[in-house]
C-alpha positions in Angstrom: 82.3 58.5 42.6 86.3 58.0 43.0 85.9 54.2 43.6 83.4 53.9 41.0 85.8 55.3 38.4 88.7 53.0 39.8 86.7 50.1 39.8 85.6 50.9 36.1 89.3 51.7 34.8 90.1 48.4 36.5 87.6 46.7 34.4 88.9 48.2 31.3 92.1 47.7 31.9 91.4 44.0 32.9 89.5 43.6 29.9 91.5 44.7 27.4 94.3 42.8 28.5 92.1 39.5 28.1 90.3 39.9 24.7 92.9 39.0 22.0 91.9 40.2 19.2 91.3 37.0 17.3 88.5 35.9 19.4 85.1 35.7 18.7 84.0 37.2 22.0 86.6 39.7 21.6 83.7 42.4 20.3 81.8 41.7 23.4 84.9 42.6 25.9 85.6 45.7 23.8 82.8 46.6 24.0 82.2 46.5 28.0 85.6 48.3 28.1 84.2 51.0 26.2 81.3 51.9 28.3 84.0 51.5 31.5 86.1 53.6 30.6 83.5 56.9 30.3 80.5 55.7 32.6 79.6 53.1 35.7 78.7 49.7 35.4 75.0 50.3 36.5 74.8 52.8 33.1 71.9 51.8 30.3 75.1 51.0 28.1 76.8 48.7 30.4 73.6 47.1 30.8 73.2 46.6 27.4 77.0 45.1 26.7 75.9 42.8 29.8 72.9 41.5 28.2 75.7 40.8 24.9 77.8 39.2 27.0 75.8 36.6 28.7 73.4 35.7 24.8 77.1 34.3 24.1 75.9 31.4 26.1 78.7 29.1 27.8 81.5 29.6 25.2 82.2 32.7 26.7 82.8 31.3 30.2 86.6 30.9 30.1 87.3 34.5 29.4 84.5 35.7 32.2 86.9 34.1 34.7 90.1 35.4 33.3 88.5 38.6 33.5 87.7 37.6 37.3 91.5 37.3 38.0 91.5 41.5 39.2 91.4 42.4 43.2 88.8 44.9 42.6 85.9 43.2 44.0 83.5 45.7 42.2 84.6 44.3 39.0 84.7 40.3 39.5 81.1 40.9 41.6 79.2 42.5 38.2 81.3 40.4 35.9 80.3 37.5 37.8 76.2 38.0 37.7 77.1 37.6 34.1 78.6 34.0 34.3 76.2 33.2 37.1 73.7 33.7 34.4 75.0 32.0 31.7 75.3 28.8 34.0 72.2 28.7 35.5 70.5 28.7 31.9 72.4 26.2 30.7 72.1 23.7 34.0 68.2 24.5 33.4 68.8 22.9 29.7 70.9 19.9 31.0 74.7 21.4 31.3 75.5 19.9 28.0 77.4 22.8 26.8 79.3 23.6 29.6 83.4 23.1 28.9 84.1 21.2 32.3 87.6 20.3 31.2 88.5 23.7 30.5 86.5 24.9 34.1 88.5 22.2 35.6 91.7 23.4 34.2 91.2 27.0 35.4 90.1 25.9 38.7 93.2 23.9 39.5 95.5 26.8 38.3 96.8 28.4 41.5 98.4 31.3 39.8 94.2 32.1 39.5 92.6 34.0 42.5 90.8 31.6 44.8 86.8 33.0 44.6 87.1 32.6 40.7 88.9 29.4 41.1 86.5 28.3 43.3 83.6 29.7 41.3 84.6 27.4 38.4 85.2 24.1 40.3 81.3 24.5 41.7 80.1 24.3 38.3 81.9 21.4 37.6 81.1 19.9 40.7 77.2 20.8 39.6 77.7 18.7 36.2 79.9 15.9 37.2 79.3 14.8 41.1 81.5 12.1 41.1 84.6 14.6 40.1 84.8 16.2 43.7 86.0 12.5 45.3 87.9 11.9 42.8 90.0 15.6 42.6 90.3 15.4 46.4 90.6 12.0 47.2 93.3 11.5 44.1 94.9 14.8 42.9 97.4 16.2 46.1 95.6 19.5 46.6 96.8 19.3 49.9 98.6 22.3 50.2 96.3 24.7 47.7 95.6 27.6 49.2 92.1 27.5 48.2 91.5 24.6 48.7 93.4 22.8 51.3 90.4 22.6 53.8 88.5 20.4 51.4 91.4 18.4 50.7 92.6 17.2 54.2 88.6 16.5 54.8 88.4 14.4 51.8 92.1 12.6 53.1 90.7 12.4 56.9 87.3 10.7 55.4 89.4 8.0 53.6 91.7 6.8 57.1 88.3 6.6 58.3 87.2 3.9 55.9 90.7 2.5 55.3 91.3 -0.9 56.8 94.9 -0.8 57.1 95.5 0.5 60.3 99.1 1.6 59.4 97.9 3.7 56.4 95.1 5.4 58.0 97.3 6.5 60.5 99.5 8.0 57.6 96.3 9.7 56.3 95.8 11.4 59.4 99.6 12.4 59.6 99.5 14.0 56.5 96.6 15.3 56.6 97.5 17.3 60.2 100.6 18.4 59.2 98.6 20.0 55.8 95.5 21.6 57.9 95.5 25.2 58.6 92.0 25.5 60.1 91.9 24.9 63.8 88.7 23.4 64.3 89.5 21.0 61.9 92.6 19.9 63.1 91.0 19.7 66.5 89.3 16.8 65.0 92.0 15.6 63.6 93.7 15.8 66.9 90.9 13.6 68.9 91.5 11.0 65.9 94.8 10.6 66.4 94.2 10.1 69.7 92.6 7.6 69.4 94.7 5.7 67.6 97.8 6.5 70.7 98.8 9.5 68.5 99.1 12.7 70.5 100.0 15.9 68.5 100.1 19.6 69.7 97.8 22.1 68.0 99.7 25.2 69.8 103.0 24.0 68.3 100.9 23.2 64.6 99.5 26.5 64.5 102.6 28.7 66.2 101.0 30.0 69.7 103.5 31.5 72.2 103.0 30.0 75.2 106.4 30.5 76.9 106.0 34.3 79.0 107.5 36.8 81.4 104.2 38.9 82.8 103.9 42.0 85.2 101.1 44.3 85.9 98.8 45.8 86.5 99.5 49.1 85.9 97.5 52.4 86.3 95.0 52.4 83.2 94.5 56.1 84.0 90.2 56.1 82.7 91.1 54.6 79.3 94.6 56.8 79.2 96.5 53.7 79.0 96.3 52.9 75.7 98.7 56.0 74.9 100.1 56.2 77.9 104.3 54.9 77.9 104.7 52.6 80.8 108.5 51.4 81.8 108.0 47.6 79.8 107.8 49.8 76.6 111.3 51.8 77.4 113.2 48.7 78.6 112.7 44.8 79.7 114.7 44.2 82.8 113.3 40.8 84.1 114.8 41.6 87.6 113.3 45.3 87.8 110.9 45.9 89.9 108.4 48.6 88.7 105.7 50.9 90.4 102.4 49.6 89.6 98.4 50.4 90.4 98.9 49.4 93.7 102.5 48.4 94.8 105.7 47.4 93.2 105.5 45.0 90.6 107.6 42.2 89.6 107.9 40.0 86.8 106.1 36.8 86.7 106.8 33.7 84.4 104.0 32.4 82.5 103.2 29.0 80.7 99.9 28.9 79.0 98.6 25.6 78.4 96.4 24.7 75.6 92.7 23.6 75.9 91.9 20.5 75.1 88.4 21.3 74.3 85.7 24.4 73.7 86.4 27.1 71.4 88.9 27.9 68.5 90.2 31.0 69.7 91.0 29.4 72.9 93.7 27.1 72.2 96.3 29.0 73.7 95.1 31.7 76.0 97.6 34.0 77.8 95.5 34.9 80.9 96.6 38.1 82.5 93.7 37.5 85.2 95.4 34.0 86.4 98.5 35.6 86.5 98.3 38.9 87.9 94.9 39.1 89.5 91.0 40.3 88.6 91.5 44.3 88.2 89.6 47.0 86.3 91.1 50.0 84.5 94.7 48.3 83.9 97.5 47.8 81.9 99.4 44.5 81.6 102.4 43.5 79.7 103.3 39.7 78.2 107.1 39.7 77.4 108.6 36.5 75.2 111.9 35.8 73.4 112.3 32.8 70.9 115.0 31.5 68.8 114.7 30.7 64.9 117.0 29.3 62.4 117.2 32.0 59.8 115.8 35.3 58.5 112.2 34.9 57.4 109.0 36.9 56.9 106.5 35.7 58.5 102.9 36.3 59.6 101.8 37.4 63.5 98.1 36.8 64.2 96.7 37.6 67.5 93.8 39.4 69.4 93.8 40.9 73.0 90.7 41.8 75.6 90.5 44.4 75.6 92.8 46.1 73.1 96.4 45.0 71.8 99.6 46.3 71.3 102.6 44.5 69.9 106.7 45.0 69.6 108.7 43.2 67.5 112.3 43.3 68.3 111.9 46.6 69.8 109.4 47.8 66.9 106.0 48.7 67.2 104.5 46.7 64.8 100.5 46.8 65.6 98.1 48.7 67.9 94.8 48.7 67.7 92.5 50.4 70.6 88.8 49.1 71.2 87.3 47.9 74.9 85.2 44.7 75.8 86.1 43.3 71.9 86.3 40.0 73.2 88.5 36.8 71.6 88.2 36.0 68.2 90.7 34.1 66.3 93.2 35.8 64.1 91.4 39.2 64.4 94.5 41.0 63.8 96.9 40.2 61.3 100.5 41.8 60.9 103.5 41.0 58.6 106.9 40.8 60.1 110.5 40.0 59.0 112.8 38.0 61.7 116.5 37.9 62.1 118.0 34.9 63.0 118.9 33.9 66.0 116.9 35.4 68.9 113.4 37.8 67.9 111.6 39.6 71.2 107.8 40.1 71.4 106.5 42.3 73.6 102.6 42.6 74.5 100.2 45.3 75.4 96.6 44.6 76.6 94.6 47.5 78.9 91.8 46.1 80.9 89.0 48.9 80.5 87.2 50.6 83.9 84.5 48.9 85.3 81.0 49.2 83.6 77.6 47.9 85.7 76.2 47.5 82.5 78.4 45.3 80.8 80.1 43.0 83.3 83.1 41.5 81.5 86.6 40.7 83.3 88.2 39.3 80.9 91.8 40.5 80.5 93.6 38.1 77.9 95.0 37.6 74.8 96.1 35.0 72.2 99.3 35.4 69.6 101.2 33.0 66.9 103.6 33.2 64.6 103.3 31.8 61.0 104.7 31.2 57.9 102.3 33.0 54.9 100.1 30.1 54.5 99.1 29.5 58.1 101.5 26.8 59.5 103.2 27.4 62.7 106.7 28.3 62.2 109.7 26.4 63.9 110.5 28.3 67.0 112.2 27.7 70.4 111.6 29.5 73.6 115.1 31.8 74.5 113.4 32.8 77.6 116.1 32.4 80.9 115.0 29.4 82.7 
């Protein structure tokens, strides 16, 4: 009942911020904000208003996706059945009516939120075909946040068909140092290979590679998790620390990045390769990297089986759950760096054995990135 009454405030609110009173649709919004503001969306009333709101035919499509601009997803879902609506009618009657230049206009405003943005592009798309090469392959969307992925496709398709070897190879520069999915630029990557280009995806996308590891360490039956283990009260690189089964050391750790197979294993820290196949454990990554100035950036990372992470002393994510697996960018944490030297420290407990579900995976992947996805500029302070 709570989120039902937020999510209808929300629409009132939204609404009555977008219905000037000089427009004709203005009657329409006033009255959907009416019925919000005393009963839910799925009332007779709202239903009613609904039915209003989509007989105003495409002329009232504009203000649907202003209305769409809210982060209450309960809101943009039911206002969108209404412009989904209106636009399959009107397709069905030849798309005559349909505004595209106004669409178009809204779609390439990035102060819009992206599913509304790209909500109104698809219609366009629907009545003019030929405007998808021609906003890609002309119009530097290269770095929108919606729709980047589509851009650097449309720029990689061109090299391919570009018969100036020196230009393609600019394409495919460019359109590298713009990606910020990794299975694309993986593609990328093997086409710039080809041409005697080689280019580093853990660098692109901000993977630490450069480690100090020691374990294993008691797991206690799942007790690990909680449980305050010496890496967490100090780092001494020379200490050496009681462990599982004898003293532990520190070991240095470079992991490399794959060259093929999945996304989430472009950089894999492997605790297993490092210090050895154990059950019911705790292991500990340690790193130390240099930056130019203060920044916020973004940490992204996953661990097998669960994942712990101190930044500069500070816990700054935890999250406890066995045999998860890898998957990229599962966890996501904001963090503001100092300049000059930043620590990470890592957590990841290897759970007890279990006949039923064989899995000794003990790993985990982390990178650091600016807010829209790029690898930051970082250098290893590690002791050599």
């Amino acid at each position: 009942m709570r989120l039902r009454l937020a999510s209808t405030l929300a629409l009132a609110l939204t609404l009555a911020a977008l219905a000037p009173a000089a427009d004709p649709h203005a009657a329409l919004f006033k009255d959907i904000q009416a019925v919000a503001q005393h009963k839910t969306v799925n009332s007779p009333a709202a239903r009613a208003a609904w039915d209003r709101l989509v007989a105003a035919g495409p002329a009232v499509l504009p203000q649907l996706l202003q209305a769409m601009n809210t982060p209450d997803t309960v809101v943009a879902n039911w206002l969108r059945t209404a412009f989904d609506r209106i636009v399959d009618t009107e397709l069905k009657n030849g798309g005559k009516q349909l505004d595209t230049d106004a669409l178009l206009d809204f779609a390439r405003n990035v102060k819009n939120q992206g599913r509304a943005r790209r909500l109104a592009l698809d219609v366009v798309f629907e009545v003019k075909p030929t405007t998808k090469k021609a906003l890609f392959w002309f119009t530097d969307m290269l770095n929108d946040p919606e729709f980047s992925y589509e851009a650097v496709e449309a720029l990689r398709e061109k090299a391919a068909i570009t018969k100036n070897p020196e230009e393609s190879r600019a394409m495919l520069r460019r359109a590298f140092a713009a990606c910020r999915d990794v299975p694309q630029a993986q593609k990328l990557a093997v086409d710039l290979k080809a041409d005697g280009i080689a280019v580093s995806l853990a660098e692109h996308f901000g993977f630490l590679t450069d480690w100090y590891l020691i374990g294993p360490f008691d797991g206690q039956l799942k007790k690990g998790f909680k449980t305050v283990y010496p890496p967490e009260e100090k780092i001494d690189l020379a200490a050496k620390l009681p462990g599982k089964s004898g003293r532990l050391e520190w070991k240095r750790y470079q992991a490399k990045e794959a060259t093929s197979g999945l996304p989430a294993r472009v950089v894999l820290v492997n605790l297993t390769e490092a210090l050895g196949v154990v059950e019911d454990a705790v292991g500990y990554a340690y790193t130390k990297f240099h930056v130019e100035q203060e920044q916020e950036v973004e940490f992204r990372g996953a661990g097998d089986d669960n994942f712990s992470v101190w930044v500069n002393g500070k816990k700054e994510f935890a999250f406890e759950e066995y045999r998860n697996g890898i998957r990229l960018d599962r966890h996501r944490f904001k963090v503001k760096l100092k300049a000059g030297e930043n620590t990470v420290l890592v957590k990841v407990v290897q759970a007890p054995g279990d006949p039923t579900n064989n899995e000794p995976n003990w790993e985990f992947l982390l990178r650091v990135v600016d807010l829209s996805g790029k690898g930051i500029s970082l250098k290893s302070a590690l002791p050599k």
